[in-house]
C-alpha positions in Angstrom: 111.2 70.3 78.7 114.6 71.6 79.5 115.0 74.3 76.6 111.4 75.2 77.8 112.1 75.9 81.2 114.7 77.8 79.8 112.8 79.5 77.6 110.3 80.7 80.5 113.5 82.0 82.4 114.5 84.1 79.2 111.2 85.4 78.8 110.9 86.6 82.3 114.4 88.2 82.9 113.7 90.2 79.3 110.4 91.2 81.7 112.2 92.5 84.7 115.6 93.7 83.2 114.4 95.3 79.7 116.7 98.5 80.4 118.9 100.7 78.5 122.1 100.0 78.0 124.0 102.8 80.7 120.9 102.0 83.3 121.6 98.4 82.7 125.2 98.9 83.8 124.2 100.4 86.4 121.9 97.5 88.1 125.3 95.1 87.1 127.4 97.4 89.6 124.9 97.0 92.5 125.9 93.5 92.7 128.7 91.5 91.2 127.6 91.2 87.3 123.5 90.6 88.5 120.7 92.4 86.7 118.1 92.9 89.4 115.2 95.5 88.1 111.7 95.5 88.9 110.0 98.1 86.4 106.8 98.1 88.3 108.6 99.2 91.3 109.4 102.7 89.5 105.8 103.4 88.8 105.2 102.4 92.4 107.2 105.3 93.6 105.4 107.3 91.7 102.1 106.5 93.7 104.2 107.4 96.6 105.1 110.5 96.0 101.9 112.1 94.4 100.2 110.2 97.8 102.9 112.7 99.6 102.7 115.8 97.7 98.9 115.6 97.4 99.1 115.5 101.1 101.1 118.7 101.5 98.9 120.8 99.0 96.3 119.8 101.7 92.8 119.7 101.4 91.0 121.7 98.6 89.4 124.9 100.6 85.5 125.6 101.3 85.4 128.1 98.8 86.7 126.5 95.8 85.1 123.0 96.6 83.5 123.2 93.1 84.4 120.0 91.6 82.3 116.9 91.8 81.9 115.3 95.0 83.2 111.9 94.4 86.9 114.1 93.2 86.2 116.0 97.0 86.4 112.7 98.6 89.1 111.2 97.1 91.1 114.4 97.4 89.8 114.8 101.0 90.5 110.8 101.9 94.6 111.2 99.8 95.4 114.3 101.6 94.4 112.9 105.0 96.1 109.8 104.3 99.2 110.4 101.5 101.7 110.8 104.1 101.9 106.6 103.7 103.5 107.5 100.5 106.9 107.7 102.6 105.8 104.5 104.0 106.1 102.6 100.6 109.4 104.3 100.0 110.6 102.8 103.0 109.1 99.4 102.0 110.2 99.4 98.9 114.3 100.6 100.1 113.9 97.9 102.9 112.7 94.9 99.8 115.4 96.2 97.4 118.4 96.7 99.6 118.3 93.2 101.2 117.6 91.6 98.1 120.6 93.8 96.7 123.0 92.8 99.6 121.4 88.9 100.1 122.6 88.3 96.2 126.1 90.1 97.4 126.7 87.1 99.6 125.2 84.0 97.5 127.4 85.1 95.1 130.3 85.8 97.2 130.2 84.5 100.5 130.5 88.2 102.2 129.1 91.8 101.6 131.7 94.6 101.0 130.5 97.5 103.3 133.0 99.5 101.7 131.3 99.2 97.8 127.9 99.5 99.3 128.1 102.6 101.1 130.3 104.1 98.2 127.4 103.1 95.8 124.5 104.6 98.4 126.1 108.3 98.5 126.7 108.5 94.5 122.5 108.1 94.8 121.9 110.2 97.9 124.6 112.7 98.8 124.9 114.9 95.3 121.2 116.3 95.1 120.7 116.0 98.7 123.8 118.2 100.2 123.3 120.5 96.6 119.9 121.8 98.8 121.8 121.1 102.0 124.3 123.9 100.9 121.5 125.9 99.1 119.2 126.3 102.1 122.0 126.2 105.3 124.3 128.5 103.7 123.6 130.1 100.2 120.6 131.5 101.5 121.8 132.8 104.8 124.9 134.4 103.1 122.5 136.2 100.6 120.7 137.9 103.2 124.1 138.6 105.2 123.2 142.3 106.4 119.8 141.5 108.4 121.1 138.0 109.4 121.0 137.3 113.0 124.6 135.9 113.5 123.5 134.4 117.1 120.1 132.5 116.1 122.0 131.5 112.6 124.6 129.7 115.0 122.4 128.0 116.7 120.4 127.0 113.9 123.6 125.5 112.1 124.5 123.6 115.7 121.0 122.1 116.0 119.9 121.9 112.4 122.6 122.5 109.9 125.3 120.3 111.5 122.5 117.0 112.3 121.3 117.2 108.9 124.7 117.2 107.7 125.1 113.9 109.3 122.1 112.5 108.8 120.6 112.7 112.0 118.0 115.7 110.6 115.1 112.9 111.8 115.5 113.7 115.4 116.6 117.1 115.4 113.6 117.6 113.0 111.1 116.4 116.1 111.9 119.2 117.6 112.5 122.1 114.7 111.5 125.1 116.9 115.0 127.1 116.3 114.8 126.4 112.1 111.1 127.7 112.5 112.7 130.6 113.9 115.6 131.1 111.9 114.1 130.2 108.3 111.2 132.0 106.7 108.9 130.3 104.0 109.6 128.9 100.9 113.4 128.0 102.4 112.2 125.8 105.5 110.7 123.6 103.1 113.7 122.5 101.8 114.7 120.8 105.0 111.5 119.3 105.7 111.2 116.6 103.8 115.4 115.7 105.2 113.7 113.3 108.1 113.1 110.7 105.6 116.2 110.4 104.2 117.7 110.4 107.7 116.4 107.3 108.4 117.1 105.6 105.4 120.8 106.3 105.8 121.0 105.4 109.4 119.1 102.1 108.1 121.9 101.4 105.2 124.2 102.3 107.9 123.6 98.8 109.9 121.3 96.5 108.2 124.5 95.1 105.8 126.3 94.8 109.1 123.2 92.3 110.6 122.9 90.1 107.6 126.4 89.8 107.4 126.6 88.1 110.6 123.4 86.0 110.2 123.9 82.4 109.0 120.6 81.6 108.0 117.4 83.0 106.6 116.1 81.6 109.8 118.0 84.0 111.9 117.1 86.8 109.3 113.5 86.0 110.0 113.8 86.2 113.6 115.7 89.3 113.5 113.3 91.0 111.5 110.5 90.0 114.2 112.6 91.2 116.7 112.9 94.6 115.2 109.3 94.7 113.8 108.4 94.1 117.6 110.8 97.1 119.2 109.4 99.7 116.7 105.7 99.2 118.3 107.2 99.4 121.7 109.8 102.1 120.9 106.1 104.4 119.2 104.8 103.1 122.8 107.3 104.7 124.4 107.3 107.8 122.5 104.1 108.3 122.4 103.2 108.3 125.8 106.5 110.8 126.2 105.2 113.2 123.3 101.1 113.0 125.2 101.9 113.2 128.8 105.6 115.0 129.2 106.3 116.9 126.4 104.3 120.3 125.3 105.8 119.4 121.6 103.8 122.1 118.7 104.2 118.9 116.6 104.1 115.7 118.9 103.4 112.6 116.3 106.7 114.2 114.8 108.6 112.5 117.7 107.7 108.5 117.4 107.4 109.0 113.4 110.8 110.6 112.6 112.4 108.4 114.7 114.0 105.3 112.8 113.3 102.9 115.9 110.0 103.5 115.7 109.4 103.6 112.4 111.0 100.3 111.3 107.8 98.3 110.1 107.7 99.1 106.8 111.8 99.1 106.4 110.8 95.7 107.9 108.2 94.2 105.5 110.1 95.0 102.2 113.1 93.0 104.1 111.0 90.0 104.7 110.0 89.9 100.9 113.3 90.2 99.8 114.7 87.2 101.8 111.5 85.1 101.1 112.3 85.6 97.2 116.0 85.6 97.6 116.2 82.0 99.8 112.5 80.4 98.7 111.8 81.6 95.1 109.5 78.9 95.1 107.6 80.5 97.5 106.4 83.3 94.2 104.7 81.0 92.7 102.5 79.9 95.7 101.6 83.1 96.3 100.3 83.7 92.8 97.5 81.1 92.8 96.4 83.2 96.0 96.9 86.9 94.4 93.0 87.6 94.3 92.9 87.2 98.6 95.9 89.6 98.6 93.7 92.0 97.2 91.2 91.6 98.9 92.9 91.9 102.1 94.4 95.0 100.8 91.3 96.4 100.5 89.8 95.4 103.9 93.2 96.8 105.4 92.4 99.8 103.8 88.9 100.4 104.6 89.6 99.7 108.0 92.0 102.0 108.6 90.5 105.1 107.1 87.3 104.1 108.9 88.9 103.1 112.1 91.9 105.2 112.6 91.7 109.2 113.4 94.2 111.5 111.5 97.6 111.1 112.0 98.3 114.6 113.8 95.5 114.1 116.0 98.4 112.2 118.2 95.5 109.2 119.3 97.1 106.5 120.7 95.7 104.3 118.0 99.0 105.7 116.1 101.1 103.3 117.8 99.2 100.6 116.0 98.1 102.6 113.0 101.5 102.5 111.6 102.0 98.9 112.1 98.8 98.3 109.9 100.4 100.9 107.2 103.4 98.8 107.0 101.2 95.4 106.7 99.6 97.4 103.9 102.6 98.5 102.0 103.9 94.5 102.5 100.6 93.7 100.8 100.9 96.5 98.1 104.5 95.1 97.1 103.9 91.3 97.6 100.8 92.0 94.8 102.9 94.3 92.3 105.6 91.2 92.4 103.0 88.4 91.8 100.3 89.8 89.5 100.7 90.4 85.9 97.9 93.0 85.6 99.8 95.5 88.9 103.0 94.6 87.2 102.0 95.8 84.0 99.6 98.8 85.1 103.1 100.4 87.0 105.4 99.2 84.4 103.8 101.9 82.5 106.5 103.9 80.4 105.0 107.0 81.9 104.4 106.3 85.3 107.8 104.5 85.4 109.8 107.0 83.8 108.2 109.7 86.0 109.3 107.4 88.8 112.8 107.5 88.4 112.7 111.5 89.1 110.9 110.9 92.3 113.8 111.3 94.7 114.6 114.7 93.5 110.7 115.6 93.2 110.7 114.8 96.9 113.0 116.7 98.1 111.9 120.0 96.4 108.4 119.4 96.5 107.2 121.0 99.8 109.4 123.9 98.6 107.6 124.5 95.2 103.8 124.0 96.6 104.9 127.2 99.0 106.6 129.0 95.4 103.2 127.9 93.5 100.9 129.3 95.9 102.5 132.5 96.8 102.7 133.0 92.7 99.3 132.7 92.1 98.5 135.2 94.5 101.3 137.6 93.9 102.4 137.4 90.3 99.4 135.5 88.6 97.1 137.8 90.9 94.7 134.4 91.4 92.5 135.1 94.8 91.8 132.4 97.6 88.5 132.3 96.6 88.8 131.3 93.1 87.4 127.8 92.3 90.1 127.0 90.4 93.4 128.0 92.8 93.5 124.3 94.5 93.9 123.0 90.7 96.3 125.8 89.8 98.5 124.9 92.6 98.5 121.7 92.0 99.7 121.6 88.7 102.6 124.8 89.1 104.1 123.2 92.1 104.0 119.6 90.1 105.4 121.0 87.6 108.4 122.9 89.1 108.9 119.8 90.8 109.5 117.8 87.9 111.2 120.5 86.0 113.8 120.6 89.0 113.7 116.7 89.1 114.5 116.3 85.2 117.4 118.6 85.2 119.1 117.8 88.0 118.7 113.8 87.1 120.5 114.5 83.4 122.8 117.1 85.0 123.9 115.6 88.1 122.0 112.3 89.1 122.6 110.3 86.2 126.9 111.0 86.2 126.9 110.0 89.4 125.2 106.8 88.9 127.3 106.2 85.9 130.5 105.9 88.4 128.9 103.4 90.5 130.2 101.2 87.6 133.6 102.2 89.3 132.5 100.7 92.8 131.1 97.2 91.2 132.4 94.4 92.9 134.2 91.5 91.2 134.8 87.8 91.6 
């Protein structure tokens, strides 16, 4: 019974950590010597960010609506709703962080801010302050002789400098000077920023709060605490953004801002400490996987039936995003427990496109705007042609990627390989 049991545990660790070898040393230097990898969770982030950029190539137009209906609606019913791609991503950084940093302190009684952090910015800094320094300063410098030296000072003050430090997420609510100052297909580099700025400032404290908690308990309760000021910080903000500020993009305020936004950061948390203290707990949950999905798929019909669109600025967005984040909790609970999720986004292909996604993300926005004015300038496609939305698509997808895949086996992937350097030992 014994070897069997062991056995099973062999079997299922080859499952979840089947990775090449310099990757593999990689997911040892997270942690001190543990091998924590979740394949699914790469083809995951894959949904996510084709939910995102199908969002931002928007809707396909009257003109060229040529395509079979049932491919309208779904297109229609993603682009309304694929901005809940950054949603997962935040679930999904919230689940693998804590469990990251839980195992950190069964193993050895304390978390090493210093290591952590170090390992973070070998991930996040290299690409992201590459485009930082493309779009702030490259550009501006190349078009030195009809650059406006007072609006480009006040663009680095408000803009350049937050976004150097990671506060682009508020000074993104309010982006009226970067309008301004930076034409198309630039600004789109800095768009996308707000995200990240919230992630960081979210690494920034949560390894300081479960350092100091004793107990799953208290991490519970914490978690409820902050699940509970997000919906009454997006309140707050709401009612500021409707009734006393004249804002061109008001929902921008309460969703960029990490306080009211910390749902979903907050439901991959509660799955990591439920399988880091009660791994028990998994296997209950399997022998109820099919009412997952089912409630999953209520979730979702109610929502799209229920909720108007997001830049509409109802007040049903204060609740709407607390029903995303339930979603997303739902989403990762049934790609942990069910063999047939696990395997469908343990794909090779969906999880190997996956693993560029970060990249693809940032650059994205900025490609759609180079694929469409291409078509119309270079490729001489006109707006009217049935197949432009299609065109579009698959040029600014494939820029994306191309962008993605050099810069990971350029730049991504060295920087990884010196996280080894920052792995912490017994």
């Amino acid at each position: 019974m014994q070897a069997a049991s062991k056995h099973r545990m062999t079997e299922e660790q080859r499952l979840i950590t089947n990775l090449p070898p310099e990757e593999a040393a990689v997911a040892k230097a997270t942690t001190g010597g543990a091998e924590m990898y979740w394949p699914q969770l790469d083809g995951i982030r894959s949904l996510a960010f084709l939910l995102v950029f199908v969002h931002h190539v928007g809707r396909i137009p009257q003109a060229q609506r040529v395509l079979p209906e049932v491919v309208l609606k779904v297109v229609d019913t993603v682009s309304a709703w694929g901005w809940v791609g950054v949603d997962i991503f935040f679930t999904l950084s919230g689940f693998l962080i804590t469990h990251l940093l839980l195992a950190e302190k069964k193993q050895f009684n304390s978390i090493s801010f210093k290591l952590f952090f170090a390992r973070r910015a070998l991930r996040i800094w290299p690409v992201y302050y590459l485009l930082l320094f493309f779009a702030v300063i490259l550009v501006p410098v190349l078009h030195w002789q009809s650059l406006n030296l007072k609006l480009y000072g006040e663009f680095l003050l408000k803009q350049g400098l937050p976004l150097a430090l990671f506060c682009g997420n508020i000074s993104m609510a309010f982006p009226s000077v970067m309008i301004k100052f930076m034409k198309p297909p630039d600004v789109f580099l800095l768009l996308p920023t707000w995200s990240l700025a919230v992630e960081e400032q979210f690494y920034l404290t949560w390894p300081f709060l479960l350092k100091i908690l004793p107990t799953p308990k208290a991490i519970y309760r914490l978690i409820l605490a902050l699940t509970v000021l997000s919906l009454a910080a997006r309140a707050v903000l709401w009612y500021v953004s409707h009734y006393l500020l004249h804002m061109t993009y008001p929902v921008s305020l309460y969703y960029y801002f990490t306080l009211s936004h910390l749902e979903p950061l907050m439901a991959g948390a509660v799955c990591a400490v439920t399988i880091s203290y009660f791994p028990e707990f998994k296997e209950k949950i399997k022998k109820i996987k099919t009412h997952i999905f089912v409630a999953l798929g209520l979730l979702i019909f109610f929502c799209t039936a229920v909720f108007p669109e997001i830049s509409k600025n109802s007040y049903l967005n204060i609740f709407m995003f607390s029903c995303v984040a339930m979603g997303c909790l739902l989403f990762l609970i049934s790609a942990l427990v069910s063999p047939v999720v696990a395997k469908v986004f343990s794909n090779k292909i969906l999880a190997s496109f996956g693993k560029l996604t970060y990249a693809m993300y940032l650059v994205h926005m900025y490609f759609i705007s180079i694929a469409e004015t291409s078509l119309q300038d270079l490729f001489k496609v006109p707006l009217t042609s049935p197949f432009f939305w299609v065109l579009k698509f698959c040029l600014a997808l494939s820029l994306s990627y191309g962008f993605a895949f050099v810069s990971w086996h350029l730049l991504e992937s060295r920087f990884l390989k010196m996280r080894k350097l920052f792995r912490r030992h017994v």
